[in-house]
N, C-alpha and C positions, 0 to 999 in steps of 0.2 A: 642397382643401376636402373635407371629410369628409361622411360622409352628415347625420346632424343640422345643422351648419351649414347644406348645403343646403335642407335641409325648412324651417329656416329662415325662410327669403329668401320676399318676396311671389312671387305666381305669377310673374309677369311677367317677374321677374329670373331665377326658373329659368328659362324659356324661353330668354331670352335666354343664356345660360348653357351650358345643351347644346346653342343654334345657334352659339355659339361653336364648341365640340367639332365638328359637323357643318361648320362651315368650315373648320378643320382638316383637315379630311378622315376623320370617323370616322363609323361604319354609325349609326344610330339604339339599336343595341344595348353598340356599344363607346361610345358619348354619357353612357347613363345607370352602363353598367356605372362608370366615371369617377368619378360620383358616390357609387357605390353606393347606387343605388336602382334598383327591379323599377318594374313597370309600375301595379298598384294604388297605390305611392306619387305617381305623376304623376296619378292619377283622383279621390283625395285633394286633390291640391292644384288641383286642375281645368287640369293643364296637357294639351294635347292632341298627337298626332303627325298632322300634316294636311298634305297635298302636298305633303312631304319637309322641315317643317319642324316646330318647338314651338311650339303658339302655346298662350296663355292663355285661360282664356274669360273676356271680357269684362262677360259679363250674368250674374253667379252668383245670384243675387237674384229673378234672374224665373222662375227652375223650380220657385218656392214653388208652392201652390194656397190658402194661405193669403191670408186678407180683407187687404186691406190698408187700404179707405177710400175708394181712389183710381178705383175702378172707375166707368165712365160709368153715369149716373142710380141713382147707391145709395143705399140706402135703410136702414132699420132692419130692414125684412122680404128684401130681395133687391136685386139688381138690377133696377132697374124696375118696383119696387113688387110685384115676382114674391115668392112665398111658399116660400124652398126646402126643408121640411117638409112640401110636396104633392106633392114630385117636379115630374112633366113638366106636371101637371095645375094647379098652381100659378103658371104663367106667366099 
């Protein structure tokens, strides 16, 4: 599998993929070198290297700071009828 191929594949399947390589028995380095991807390409795809494994992140969606609606008692003005146009003073 070539490097685009890989980039590819959802997170997950990378992961899965260079713990492949790692069960084989290959360092973290000769995993991706394999693929031919560097380490900004796995940061990219949100895959992670975490106590000797790849794992995917799960929750890519919540590192927004963006409104989404869903927040508890929201309002048209804030959360909470808070005013965030006052800053701290608006709560």
């Amino acid at each position: 599998m070539n490097r685009d191929e890989f980039l590819a594949l959802e997170a997950k399947d990378q992961a899965a993929k260079l713990n492949e390589a790692l069960a084989a028995g290959k360092s973290k380095d000769e995993a991706m070198e394999e693929f031919g991807i560097k380490q900004p390409d796995l940061m990219k795809s949100q895959v992670f290297f975490v106590k000797d494994k790849f794992i995917a992140r799960a929750w890519g969606g919540y590192t927004s700071t963006k409104r989404t609606g869903n927040e508890a008692g929201d309002t048209a003005n804030g959360v909470g009828d808070s005013d965030p146009s006052k800053g701290y003073n608006g709560i």
